[in-house]
N, C-alpha and C positions, 0 to 999 in steps of 0.2 A: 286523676287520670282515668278514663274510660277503660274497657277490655280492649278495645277498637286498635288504641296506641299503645297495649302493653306489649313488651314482650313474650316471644314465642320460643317458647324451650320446648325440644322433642329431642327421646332416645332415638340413635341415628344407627345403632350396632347393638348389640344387644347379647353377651357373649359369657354361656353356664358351662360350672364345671363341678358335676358330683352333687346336682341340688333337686332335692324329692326325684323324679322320675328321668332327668337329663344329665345322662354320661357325661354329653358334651354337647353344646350347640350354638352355634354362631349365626347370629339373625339379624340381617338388613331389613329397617325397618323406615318407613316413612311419616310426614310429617301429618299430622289432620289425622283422620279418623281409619284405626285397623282389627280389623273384625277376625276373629278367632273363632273358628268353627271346627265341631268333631264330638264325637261321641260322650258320655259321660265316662270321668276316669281318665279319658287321654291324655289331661296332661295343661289343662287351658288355664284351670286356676293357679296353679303351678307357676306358668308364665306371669300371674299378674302379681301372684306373689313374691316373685324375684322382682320385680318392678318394683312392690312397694317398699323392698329394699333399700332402693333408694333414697327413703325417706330414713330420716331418727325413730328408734322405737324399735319394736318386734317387727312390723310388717302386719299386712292385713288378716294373717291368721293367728298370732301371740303365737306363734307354734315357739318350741325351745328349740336353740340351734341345732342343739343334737338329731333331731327328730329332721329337721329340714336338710343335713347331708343326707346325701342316696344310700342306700342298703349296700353295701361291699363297695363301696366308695374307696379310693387311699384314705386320706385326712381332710376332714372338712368338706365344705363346697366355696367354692367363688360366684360372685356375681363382676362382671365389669360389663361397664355400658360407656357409648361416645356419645355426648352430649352436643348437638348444636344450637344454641342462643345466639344471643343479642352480641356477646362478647366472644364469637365465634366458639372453637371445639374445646369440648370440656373431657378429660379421661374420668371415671368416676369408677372405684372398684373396692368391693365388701367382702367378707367372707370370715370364715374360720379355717382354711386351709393354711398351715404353714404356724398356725400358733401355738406355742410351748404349751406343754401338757400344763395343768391345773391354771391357765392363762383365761380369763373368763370373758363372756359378750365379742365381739367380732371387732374385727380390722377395718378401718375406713380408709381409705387414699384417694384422694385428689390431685390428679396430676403427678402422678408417682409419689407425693408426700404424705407421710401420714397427717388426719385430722381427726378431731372427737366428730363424733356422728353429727351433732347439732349443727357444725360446717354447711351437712349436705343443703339444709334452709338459704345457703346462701346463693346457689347453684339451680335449684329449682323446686316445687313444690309436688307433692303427690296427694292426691284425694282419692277414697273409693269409696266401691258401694258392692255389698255382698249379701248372697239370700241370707244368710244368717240374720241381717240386720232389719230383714223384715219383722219383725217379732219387737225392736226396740222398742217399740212404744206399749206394748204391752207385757215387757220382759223387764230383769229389775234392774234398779237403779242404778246398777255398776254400769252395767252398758250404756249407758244413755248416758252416765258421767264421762265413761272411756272416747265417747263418738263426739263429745263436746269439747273434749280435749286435744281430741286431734284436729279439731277446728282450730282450736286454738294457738296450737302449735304450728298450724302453717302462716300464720298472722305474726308469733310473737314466739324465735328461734329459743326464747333463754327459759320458755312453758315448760318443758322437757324436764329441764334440771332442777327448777325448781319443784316439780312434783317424783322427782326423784329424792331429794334432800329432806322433801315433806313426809314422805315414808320410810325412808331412814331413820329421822327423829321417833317418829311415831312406833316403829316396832322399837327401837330403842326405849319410850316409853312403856310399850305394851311388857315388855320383858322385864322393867322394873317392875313393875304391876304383880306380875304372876310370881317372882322372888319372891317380892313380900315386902320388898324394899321400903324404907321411911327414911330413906339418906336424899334429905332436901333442898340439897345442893345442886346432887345430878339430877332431879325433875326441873328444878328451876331450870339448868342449862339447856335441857331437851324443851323445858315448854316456851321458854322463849326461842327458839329456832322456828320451833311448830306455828308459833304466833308470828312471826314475820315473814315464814315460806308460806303457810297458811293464808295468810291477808293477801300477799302476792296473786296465790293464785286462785283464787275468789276474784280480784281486780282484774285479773286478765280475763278469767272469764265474762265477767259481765261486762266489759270494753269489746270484747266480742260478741256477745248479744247484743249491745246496744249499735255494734255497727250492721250488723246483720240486717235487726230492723230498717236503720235507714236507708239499704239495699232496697229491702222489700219494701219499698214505701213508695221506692222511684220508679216500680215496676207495674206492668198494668194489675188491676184488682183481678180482672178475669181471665183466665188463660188455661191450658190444660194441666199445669198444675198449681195446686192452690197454694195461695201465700198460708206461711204458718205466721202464727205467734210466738215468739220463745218469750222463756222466764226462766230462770234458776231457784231451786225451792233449796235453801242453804240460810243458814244465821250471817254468814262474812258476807255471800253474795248481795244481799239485802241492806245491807249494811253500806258495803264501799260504794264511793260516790256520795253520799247522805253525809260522813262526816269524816272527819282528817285520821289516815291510813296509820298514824301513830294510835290514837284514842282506840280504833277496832283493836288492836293488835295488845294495846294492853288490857283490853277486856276480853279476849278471846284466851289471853297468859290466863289474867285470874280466873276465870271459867274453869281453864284447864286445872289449877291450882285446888281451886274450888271443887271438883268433881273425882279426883285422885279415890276418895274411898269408893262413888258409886262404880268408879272405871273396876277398882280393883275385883268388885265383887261382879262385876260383867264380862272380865278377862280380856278386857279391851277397853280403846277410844269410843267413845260416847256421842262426842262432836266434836266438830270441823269440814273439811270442806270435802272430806272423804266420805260424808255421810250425804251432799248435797246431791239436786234431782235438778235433771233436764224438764221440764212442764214445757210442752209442746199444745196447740190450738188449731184444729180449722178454722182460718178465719171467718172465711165465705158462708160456712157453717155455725159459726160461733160455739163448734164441739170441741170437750177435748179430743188429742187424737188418738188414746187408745180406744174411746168407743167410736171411731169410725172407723169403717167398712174395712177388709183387706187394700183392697184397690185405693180407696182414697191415704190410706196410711203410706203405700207404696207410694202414690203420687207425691206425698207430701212429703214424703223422705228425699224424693229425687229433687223438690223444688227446692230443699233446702242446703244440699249438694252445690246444684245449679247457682243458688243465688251464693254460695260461698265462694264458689270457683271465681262470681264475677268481681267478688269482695275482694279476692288475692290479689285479679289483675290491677282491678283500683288501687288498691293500697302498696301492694306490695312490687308492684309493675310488672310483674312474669304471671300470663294463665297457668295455671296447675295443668299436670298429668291427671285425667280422671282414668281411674280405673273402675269398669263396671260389669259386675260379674254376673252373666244370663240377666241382665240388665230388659231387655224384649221378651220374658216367657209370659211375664204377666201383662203386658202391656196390649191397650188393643191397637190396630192398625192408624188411627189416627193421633193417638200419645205417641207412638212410638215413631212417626214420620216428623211431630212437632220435637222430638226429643231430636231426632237428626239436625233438625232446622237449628233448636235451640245452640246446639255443640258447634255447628259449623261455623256459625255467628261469634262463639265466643275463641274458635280459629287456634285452640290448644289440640295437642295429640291426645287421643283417646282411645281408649283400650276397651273392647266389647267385645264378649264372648257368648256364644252359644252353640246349643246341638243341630240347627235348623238355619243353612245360609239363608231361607226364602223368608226369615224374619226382617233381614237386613237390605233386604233386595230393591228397597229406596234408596240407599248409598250405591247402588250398581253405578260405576265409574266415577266415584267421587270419596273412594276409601280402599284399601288393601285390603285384600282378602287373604288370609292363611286358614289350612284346613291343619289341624295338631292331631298329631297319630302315636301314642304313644312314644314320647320321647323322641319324635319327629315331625318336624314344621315345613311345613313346603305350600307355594301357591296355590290359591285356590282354581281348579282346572273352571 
């Protein structure tokens, strides 16, 4: 399935209660492309952050629930958003208001019913992009595992849980470790979970780079932003695919078995897939891309964005929500007109923020304008 024929999911309402800087606020929103503009502080990233709510996970900033209700709030904050798709209106509504004390992670409901978060994958997809994540390619390793994982999770709903199960096990090992523990029962039971949630997700991974590339393969070579390369720099990653997901998994046990005295005297996991690395390439360039330039890192992060969103609609038949945060500061007037082009074409709703409407002033009559004034959203005059 192309983008062309996927489906089209867009928040249609969009409605906060007690969340970072918003009392309260109820927002009609439209489908295609909506531009947020207003000062720094007002209130914009705020917006995309309740959006990425949406999605399973922390959201685009890992902020801790606590920290994302508002300052003298009642209890909690809510998020609820109306969804319209393919299968007409969807109610979707999150939060931590209304949860019994020592009750932990937030509430999901769909359609008045409760569901584990992983659900929301069923209903629609979220992707973003935030300055913070300019620095990926030259910042460490976690980030670039965390950014490859939410790739991954918009592709493949059951990624979540497994890397949740994965470090479970895993502090559960680490904690026998620093006891002092030599009872070889419970390492056997933790290292075999580690070894099959482990192999898991290592395969998902590189089933996602490898579908990636063939995105980027059907794409022109030259364009305003360059095709990357991925790889995964990991033992499992390397591995699955090459030979049967049994064989990895009982050599990844005994490794783990194996390695029990270096671990202990390290005070931690040693290896697995929590130690693995995103290896990103200019192609065009044949660089890696932490030594290339600001700007071409910038471009290469959006094209790899881009070519995912078109991954989703392929495979998964719904375009993603992109959320994209001062997404236009860096960019120059001709990236940033082919970036409108590019979005319109792939025909999802999309979230762009910044302090400067005359960045976006190619979309004039072809995108929503809101101006965010601290803890209020109104037309752009």
């Amino acid at each position: 399935m192309s983008h062309h024929s996927a489906a089209r999911v867009s928040v249609r309402k969009l409605t906060l209660a007690d969340f970072r800087n918003y009392g309260a606020l109820s927002l009609d929103l439209e489908p295609g492309a909506v531009v947020l503009t207003g000062e720094n502080g007002a209130g914009k990233t705020n917006l995309l952050e309740a959006l990425s709510l949406l999605a399973p996970g922390r959201g685009m900033r890992r902020a801790a629930y606590a920290e994302v209700a508002r300052d003298g709030g009642a209890s909690g904050f809510a998020i609820h958003a109306r969804l319209d798709g393919p299968d007409g209106e969807a109610e979707i509504g999150t939060g931590t208001a209304g949860l019994e004390p020592g009750e932990g992670g937030r509430r999901v409901r769909v359609n008045g019913a409760n569901r584990p978060a992983d659900d929301l994958l069923e209903w629609l997809q979220v992707l973003w992009l935030t300055p913070s994540m300019d620095a990926l390619f030259t910042g460490p390793a976690g980030d670039r595992r965390r950014f490859l994982d939410r790739l991954v999770l918009t592709v493949d709903a059951r990624h979540g849980q497994r890397a949740l199960d994965y470090e479970k096990a895993m502090r559960g090992r680490n904690r026998l470790l620093a006891e002092g523990s030599r009872d070889g029962r419970w390492f056997e039971a933790i290292e075999a979970q580690m070894a099959e949630t482990g192999v898991a997700i290592a395969a998902a991974r590189a089933e996602t780079v490898r579908l990636l590339a063939a995105m980027t393969a059907r794409l022109p070579e030259t364009g305003p932003f360059p095709q990357a390369d991925l790889a995964i720099a990991g033992a499992l990653e390397e591995r699955v695919g090459r030979e049967a997901a049994i064989d990895t998994e009982e050599d990844f046990r005994r490794a783990l078995a194996a390695g029990r005295e270096r671990d202990r005297a390290a005070g931690r996991t040693l290896s697995g897939p929590h130690r693995s690395d995103l290896v990103v390439r200019h192609r065009p360039k044949s660089m890696p891309a932490e030594l290339c330039s600001t700007g071409e890192q910038k471009a290469l992060l959006i094209g790899i964005v881009l070519g995912h969103a078109r991954l989703c609609a392929g495979i998964g038949g719904k375009v993603p929500i992109l959320l994209l945060d001062e997404i236009a500061a860096h960019l120059d007037a001709g990236r940033r007109a082919a970036l409108f082009s590019i979005l319109e074409e792939l025909g999802g709703q999309t979230f762009m923020t910044g302090t400067e409407a005359s960045l976006f002033s190619a979309l004039d009559g072809r995108a929503q304008f809101l101006t965010v004034d601290h803890g209020t959203v109104r037309p752009t005059a």
